[in-house]
N, C-alpha and C positions, 0 to 999 in steps of 0.2 A: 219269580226272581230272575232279575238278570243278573251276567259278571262281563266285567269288562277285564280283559288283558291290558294291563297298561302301560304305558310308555316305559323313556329309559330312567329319567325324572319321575318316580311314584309318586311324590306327593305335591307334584304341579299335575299331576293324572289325576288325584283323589282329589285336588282342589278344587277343576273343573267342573268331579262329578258332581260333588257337593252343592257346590254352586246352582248348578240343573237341576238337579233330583234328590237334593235333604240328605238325607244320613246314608252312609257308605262305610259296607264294613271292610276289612282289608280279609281278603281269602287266599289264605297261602302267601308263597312270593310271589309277587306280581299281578298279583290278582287282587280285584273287586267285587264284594258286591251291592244293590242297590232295588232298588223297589220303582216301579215307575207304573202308573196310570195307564200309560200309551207308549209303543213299540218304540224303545231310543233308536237313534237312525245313526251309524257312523258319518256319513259326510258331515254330519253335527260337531264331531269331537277332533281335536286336537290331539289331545293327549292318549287316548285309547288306540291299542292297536288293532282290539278282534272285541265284537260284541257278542254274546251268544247267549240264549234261551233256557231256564234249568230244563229237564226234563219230566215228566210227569206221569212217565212211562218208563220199560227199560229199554236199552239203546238199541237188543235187537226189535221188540215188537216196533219200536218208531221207525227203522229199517224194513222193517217187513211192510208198512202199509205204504211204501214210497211207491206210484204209480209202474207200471210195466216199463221196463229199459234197461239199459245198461246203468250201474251205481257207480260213481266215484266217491271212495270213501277215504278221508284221512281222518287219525287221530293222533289228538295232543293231549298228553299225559303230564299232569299237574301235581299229582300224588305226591303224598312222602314216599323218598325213596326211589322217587321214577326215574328211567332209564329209556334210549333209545329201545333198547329191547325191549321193556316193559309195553310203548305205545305198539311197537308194530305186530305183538304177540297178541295184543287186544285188536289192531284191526285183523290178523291173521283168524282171529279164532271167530269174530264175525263174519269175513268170509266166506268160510269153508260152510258153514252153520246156513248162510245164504243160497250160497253156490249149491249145496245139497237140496235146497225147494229148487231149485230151477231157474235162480237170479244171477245173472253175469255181474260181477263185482272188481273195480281195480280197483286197487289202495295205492296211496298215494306213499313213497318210501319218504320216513322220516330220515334225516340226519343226525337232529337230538330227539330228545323226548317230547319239544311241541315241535308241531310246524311252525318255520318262519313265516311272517307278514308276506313276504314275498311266493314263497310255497305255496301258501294257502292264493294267494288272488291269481299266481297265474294259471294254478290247477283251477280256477273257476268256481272255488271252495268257500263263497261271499255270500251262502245262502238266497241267492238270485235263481239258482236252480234247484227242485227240490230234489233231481236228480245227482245233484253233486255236493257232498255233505261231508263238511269238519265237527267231529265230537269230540267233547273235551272230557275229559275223567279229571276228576278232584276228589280221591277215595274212594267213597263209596258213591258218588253223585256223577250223575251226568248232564252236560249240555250241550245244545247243538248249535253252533254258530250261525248268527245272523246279520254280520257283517265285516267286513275286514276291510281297513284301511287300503283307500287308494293310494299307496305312496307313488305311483307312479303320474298321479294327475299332481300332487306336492309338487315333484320331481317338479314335472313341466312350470308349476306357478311359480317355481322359485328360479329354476336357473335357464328354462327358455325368456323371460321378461326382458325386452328390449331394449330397456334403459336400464343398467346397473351401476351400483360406483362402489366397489372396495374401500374406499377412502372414510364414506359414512356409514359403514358399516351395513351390514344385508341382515334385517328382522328375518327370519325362516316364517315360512309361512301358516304354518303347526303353530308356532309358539302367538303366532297374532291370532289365527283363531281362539285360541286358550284364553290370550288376555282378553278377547271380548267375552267369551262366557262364563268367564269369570264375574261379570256383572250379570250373570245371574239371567231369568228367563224372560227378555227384552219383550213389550208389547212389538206386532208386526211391522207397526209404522215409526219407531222409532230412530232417531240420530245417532251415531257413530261418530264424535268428535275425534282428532285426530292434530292438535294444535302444531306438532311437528311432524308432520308426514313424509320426510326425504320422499323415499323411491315409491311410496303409497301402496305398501304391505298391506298395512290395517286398509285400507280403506277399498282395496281389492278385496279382501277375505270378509270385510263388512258389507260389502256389496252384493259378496257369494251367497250370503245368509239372508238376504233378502231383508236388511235394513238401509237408509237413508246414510250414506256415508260425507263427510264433512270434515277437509284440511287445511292446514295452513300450516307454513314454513318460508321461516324470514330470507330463506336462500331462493331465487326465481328460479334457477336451474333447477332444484330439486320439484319444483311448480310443473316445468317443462318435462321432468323425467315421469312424472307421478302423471299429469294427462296422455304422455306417451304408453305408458305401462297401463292405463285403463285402458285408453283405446284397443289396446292388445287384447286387452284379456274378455273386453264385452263381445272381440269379436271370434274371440272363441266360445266365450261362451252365451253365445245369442238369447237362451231363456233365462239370463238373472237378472231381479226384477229389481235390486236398487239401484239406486241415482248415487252417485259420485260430485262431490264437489272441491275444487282446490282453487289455492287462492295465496298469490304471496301477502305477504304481514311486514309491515313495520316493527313495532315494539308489541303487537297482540294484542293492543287497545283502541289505539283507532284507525279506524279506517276509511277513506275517503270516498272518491267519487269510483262507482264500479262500470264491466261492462262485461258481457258474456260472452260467449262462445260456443258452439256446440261441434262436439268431436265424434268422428264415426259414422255411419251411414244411417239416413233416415228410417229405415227397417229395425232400425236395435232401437230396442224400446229400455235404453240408459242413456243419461245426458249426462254428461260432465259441463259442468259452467266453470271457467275459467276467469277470477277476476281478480284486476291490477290493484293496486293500491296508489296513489299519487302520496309522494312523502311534504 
């Protein structure tokens, strides 16, 4: 069983899960959980802040078989009832219990009773190390996290993008993720339409996911910002493997004679096509 911590919107969280993974039960405040085949991945979710694993074990034996090194351990405490002191009393007492075999352990200090999104990734707490471990308590139950939201790559896709306009409003880049998986578990090669693309959110975050992305907006500037803000972003991120397309519109129905374009350097293996319309 997994649980997701979810966003600040729960039930644009549970939407998405739904959407992916079938039935989701809601655990506690804030919490999820869900059943899945194969290891959900955060970079997948929008709406999710921390993904984590139940346990099957108790939290110190899964402790104790962590290979020789130093441990980073944080915990988040989900409990009725729970209290900043409640978490850090639980990793205090694993600790000691550790420190007593012979294992070097720092714990991570909470401020409330979970760690923040932020606490947890910069403490390195994303389940990427098996060395550096966030546990969550929910009662009697435990689990170990096995991913936490990069909000700081968010960060960068939303407000480093080189062409913005206040005026048409800024999609967050979270919430266009959401509304793609909200249609649910997309074959690989599939389209990503996007009939009014402004700044080309969607069609950036559809691109991240490795689908065929596809816009149009009757505005050209917004044509011009949306191939500027791809270029940007294939050239950061040089392994995403879908294609981009944007294209001004007349009325969204016809369309005339086309031509293309290709933006970015021959080594990025994404093309944006760029086509006019003649009205």
């Amino acid at each position: 069983m997994y649980l997701a911590v979810l966003g600040r919107q729960k039930e644009i969280s549970i939407a998405e899960l739904e959407a992916l993974y079938g039935k989701v039960k809601e655990i506690g405040e804030g919490l999820a959980g869900f059943d899945s085949d194969t290891q959900p991945d955060i970079i997948r979710l929008g709406g999710s802040l921390k993904l984590a694993e139940k346990l099957s074990i108790k939290p110190l034996e899964f402790l104790s078989k962590i290979p020789d090194g130093k441990i980073t351990l944080g915990v988040s405490d989900y409990s009725n009832h729970a209290s900043k002191k409640s978490a850090i009393y639980e990793a205090l007492k694993l600790k000691k219990i550790l420190t007593r075999h012979g294992r070097s352990v720092r714990v991570v200090e909470n401020k409330d009773a979970a760690l923040s999104t932020a606490t947890s990734l910069h403490n390195g707490l994303s389940g990427k190390n098996e060395r550096k471990v966030e546990l969550i308590k929910v009662n009697e139950e435990w689990y170990r996290v096995i991913g936490v939201q990069d909000i700081d790559a968010y960060a960068k896709r939303d407000q480093a993008r080189p062409a913005r306009d206040a005026k048409v409003g800024m999609l967050p880049p979270k919430l266009a993720q959401i509304l793609i998986n909200l249609c649910g578990n997309l074959p690989e090669d599939s389209t990503v339409l996007d009939p009014f693309c402004g700044t080309g959110v969607v069609l950036q975050e559809a691109s991240l996911m490795g689908y065929q992305a596809y816009g149009t907006d009757v505005d050209e500037r917004m044509v011009k910002y949306t191939d500027t803000n791809l270029k940007w972003l294939f050239s950061e991120h040089c392994d995403q493997r879908g294609a981009s397309t944007s294209e001004p519109r007349n009325d969204g129905r016809e369309r005339g004679g086309e031509r293309s374009k290709y933006i970015g350097s021959p080594e990025t293996p994404c093309t944006i096509n760029s086509s006019k319309t003649k009205k």
